[in-house]
N, C-alpha and C positions, 0 to 999 in steps of 0.2 A: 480269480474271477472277479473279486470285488474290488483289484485293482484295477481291472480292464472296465468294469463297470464306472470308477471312479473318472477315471481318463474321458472314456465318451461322452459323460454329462459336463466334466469343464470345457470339453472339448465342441459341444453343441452349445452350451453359454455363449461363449469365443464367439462360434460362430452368427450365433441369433445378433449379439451385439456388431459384431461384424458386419454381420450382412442385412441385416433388419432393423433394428434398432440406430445406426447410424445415418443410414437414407431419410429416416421420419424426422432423425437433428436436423439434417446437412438439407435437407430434400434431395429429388430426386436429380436434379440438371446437377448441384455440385457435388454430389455423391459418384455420379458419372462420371465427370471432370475430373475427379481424383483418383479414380479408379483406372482413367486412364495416362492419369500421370506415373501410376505405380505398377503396371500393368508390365513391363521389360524387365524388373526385380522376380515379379510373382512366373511369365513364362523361365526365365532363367532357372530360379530354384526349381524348377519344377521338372526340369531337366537335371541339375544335381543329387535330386533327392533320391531318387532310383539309384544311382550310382553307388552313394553312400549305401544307402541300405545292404546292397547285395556286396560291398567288398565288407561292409561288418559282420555278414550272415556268414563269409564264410571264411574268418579269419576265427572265428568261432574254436575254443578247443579246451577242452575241461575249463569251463567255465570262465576262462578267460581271452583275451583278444589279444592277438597279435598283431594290429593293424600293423600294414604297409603306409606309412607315411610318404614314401613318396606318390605313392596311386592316388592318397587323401589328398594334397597338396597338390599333385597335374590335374586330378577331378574340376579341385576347384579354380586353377588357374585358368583352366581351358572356358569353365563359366562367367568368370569374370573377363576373361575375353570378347566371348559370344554376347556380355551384357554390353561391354563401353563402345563394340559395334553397332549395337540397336539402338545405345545411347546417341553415337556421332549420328545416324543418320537421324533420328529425328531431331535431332538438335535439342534436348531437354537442357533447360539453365540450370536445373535441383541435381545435375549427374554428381557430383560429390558426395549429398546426402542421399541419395540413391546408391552410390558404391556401396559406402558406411551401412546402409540399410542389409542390401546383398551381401556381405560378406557376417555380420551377425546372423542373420540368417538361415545361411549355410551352415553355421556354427552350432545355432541351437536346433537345425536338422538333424546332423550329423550326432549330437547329444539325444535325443528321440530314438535314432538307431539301437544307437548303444546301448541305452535300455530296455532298449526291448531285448536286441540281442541274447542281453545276460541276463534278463525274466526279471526285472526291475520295475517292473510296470507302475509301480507304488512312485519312486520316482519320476517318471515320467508325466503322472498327473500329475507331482507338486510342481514337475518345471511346466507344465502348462498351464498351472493355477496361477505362477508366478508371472508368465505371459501374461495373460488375461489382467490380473490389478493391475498391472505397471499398462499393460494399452490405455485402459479404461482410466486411468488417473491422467495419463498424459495425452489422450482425446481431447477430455473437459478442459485440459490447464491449455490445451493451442486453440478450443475453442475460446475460450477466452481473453487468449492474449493474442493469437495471430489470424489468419485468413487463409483458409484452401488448404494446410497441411496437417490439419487432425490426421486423415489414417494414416499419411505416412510416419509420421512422428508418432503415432501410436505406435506403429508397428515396430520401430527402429528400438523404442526401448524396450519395447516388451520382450522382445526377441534376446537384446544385450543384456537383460538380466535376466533371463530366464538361461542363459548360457552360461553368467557368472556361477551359478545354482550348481548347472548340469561338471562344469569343472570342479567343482570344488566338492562332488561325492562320486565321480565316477574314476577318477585317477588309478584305484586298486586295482579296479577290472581289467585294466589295459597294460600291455605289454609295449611300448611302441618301436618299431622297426622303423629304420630310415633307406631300406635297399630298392637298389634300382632295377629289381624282379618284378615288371609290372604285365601280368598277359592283359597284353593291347586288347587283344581280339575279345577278350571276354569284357574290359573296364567300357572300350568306346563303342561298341555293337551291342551285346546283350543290357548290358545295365543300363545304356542311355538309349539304345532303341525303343524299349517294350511300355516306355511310357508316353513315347510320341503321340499317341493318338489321345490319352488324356490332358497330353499339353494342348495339345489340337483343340480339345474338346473345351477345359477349362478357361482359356488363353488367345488363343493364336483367333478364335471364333471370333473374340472381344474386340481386338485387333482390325479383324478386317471387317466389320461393323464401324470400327472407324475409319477405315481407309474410303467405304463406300459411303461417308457423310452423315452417317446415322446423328440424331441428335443426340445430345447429353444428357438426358431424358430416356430416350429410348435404350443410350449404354446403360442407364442405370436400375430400368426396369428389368432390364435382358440379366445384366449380375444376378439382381434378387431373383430370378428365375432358377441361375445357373446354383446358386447359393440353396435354395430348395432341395435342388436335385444332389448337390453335394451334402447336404446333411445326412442322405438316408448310409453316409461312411459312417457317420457316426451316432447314429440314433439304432445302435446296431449294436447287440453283446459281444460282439468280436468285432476290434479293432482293424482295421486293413493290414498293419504291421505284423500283426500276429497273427493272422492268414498267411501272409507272404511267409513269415517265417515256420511256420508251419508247413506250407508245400517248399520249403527247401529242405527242412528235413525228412518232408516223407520220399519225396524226388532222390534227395541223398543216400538216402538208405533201403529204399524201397518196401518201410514200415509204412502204410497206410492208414492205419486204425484212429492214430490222435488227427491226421489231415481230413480223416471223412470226418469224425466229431466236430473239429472245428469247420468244417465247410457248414455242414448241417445246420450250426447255431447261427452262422452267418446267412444262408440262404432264408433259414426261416422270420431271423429276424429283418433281411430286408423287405422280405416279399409283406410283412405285417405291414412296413413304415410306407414301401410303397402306394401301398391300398390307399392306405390312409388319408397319407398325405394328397393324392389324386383327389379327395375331396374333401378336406377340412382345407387347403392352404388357398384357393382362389377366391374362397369368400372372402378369409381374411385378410387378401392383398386389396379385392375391393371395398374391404370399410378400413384400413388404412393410407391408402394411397389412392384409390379412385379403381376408375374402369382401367379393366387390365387388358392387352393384346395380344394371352395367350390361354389357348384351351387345357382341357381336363386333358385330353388324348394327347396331344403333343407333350404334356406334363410327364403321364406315366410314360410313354415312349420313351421319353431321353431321361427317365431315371434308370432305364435299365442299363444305360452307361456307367454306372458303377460294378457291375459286371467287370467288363472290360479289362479292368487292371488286375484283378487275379489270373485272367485267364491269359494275359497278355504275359505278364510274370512266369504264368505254369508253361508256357512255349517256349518263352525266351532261357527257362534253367532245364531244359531237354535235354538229352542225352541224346535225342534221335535224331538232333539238325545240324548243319556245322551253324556257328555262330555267325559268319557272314551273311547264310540263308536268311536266318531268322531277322538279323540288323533289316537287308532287304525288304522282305515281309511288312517288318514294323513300318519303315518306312512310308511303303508303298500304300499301308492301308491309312496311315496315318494324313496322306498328300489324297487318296480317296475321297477322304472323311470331309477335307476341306474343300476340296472341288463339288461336290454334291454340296456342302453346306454353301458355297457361293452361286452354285449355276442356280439352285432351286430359289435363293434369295434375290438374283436377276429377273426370275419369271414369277416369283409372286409376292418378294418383295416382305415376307413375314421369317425373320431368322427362328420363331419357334416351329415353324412347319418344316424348315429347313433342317433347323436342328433333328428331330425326329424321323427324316428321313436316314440322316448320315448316320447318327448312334443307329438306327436299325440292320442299315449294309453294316458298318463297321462292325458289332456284336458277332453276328453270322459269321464274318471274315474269320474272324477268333473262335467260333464255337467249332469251326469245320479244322481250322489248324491244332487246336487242340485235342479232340482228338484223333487225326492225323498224327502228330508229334508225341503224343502221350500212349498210343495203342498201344496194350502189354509190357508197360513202365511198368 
């Protein structure tokens, strides 16, 4: 417990500095600017991470892992595909250090899994402690020696040494296999479908804000908004990782008992950060950064997006779908989510009203498939 406590507080540090604390160095137009120079890295991983997770949940077996290194290895091949596409077409000049960035990345994902995996949570804070000073030192040293590439170069080390970390104590726990046994249908359906919609949500939104001219400015008010809503992951006693791992062993075994304790501590403590948050966080943006252009109501509305990925996880490791359904599903709700957040953004032109429209259909989407796909699990 007090390692999973230990993790969400470096974890919400991370984040404040991240998302809060750099906009007030950078301001707000280059903070945007950079945000969306790195924005093809952040959708990518975000599509690998799910992947990772669920082939380490169930590689799982007395206490130790027999990863599939070739599933690990096509996971992330296929990512860094889908990246130096998004790369060619926008034409980015930084795609090298952008590679370099995604591929550590992916690395110290994939180290996160694994601790959690094998209940190593203690670990897992130190390698995101180790993140955290290495961004934070190599922020200041590009603030002062270069122009516009603090967070990526934050991120790039922090990530690469936070990896060296995660190699150099998890080695015991793993068994590694190199066989070319990969079920397709569960690695590119289930595991990369069921996060679509928070790619959508985190990502893909940022994205088409700038396709449709938004200022620099306005990306960057829109992040610290989106940045809000994603803290209430971790301003939480229970980590999102150990939720998911939790309903895969209760899903697995059809033990219940530890899945409802831990949902329990996770609902209660969102719905407290929730609250909260809906009315401590808009003052505070408007005495540091000015007048804000989003409401109380749009705020709690699109926090309950963090929902979402449990319950998208708890459909997509069913018993009661085939896996293509479900790939389907995610999809569909996921290409939903973004058509509501663009049409509603044509007619009133406010991406927070927009936003709280889409996380509303999309939530219900999920609450009715779930249980649907979970009845008498």
């Amino acid at each position: 417990m007090k390692h999973s406590v230990a993790f969400q507080i470096i974890s919400i540090a991370l984040m404040a500095f991240q998302s809060f604390l750099s906009p007030v160095i950078l301001g707000l137009e280059d903070f945007g600017d950079q945000i969306l120079l790195i924005i093809p890295v952040l959708l990518t991983q975000s599509l690998v991470e799910p992947a990772f997770q669920m082939q380490v949940n169930k590689s799982l077996s007395n206490g130790m892992l027999s990863i599939n290194l070739f599933s690990i290895v096509l996971t992330a091949f296929l990512g860094l595909g889908f990246l130096c596409a998004v790369l060619f077409v926008t034409g980015s000049i930084d795609a090298l250090v952008l590679i370099a960035f995604f591929i550590s990345y992916i690395l110290y994902t994939l180290n996160i899994a694994i601790f959690f995996a094998v209940d190593k949570i203690g670990y897992a804070a130190i390698s995101i402690g180790i993140f955290m000073t290495f961004y934070v030192f190599t922020f200041f040293a590009a603030l002062a020696l270069l122009d516009g590439k603090e967070i990526l170069l934050g991120n790039l080390v922090g990530s690469l040494t936070a990896t060296l970390f995660g190699v150099a104590t998890i080695m015991r726990k793993i068994a590694p296999q190199f066989e070319r046994k990969l079920s397709f249908a569960h690695v590119s359906f289930n595991s990369l479908s069921y996060r679509l919609p928070v790619v959508a949500f985190s990502n893909a939104t940022t994205i088409l804000l700038g396709v449709v001219g938004a200022a620099a400015g306005t990306v960057g008010e829109f992040r610290i908004f989106l940045a809000a809503i994603n803290a209430s992951r971790y301003f939480n006693l229970v980590p999102l990782a150990e939720l998911q791992s939790a309903i895969e062993v209760g899903i697995g075994s059809r033990k219940f008992v530890h899945l409802r304790v831990v949902a329990r501590r996770f609902l209660l403590s969102f719905a407290c950060f929730a609250v909260g948050m809906t009315f401590v966080f808009p003052p505070i943006y408007d005495v540091v950064f000015g007048d804000r252009n989003f409401g109380r109501m749009a705020l709690l509305i699109s926090m309950l997006f963090v929902l979402v990925q449990p319950l998208s996880y708890m459909v997509s490791d069913s018993r009661h779908a085939k896996p293509i359904s479900i790939a389907i599903a995610n999809a569909a709700i996921a290409l939903l989510m973004l058509a509501v957040f663009w049409t509603s953004i044509q007619f009133t032109a406010d991406p927070y009203v927009a936003m709280g429209r889409s996380v509303a259909i999309t939530l219900c989407c999920y609450a009715i498939m779930a249980l649907n796909y979970t009845r008498g699990a």
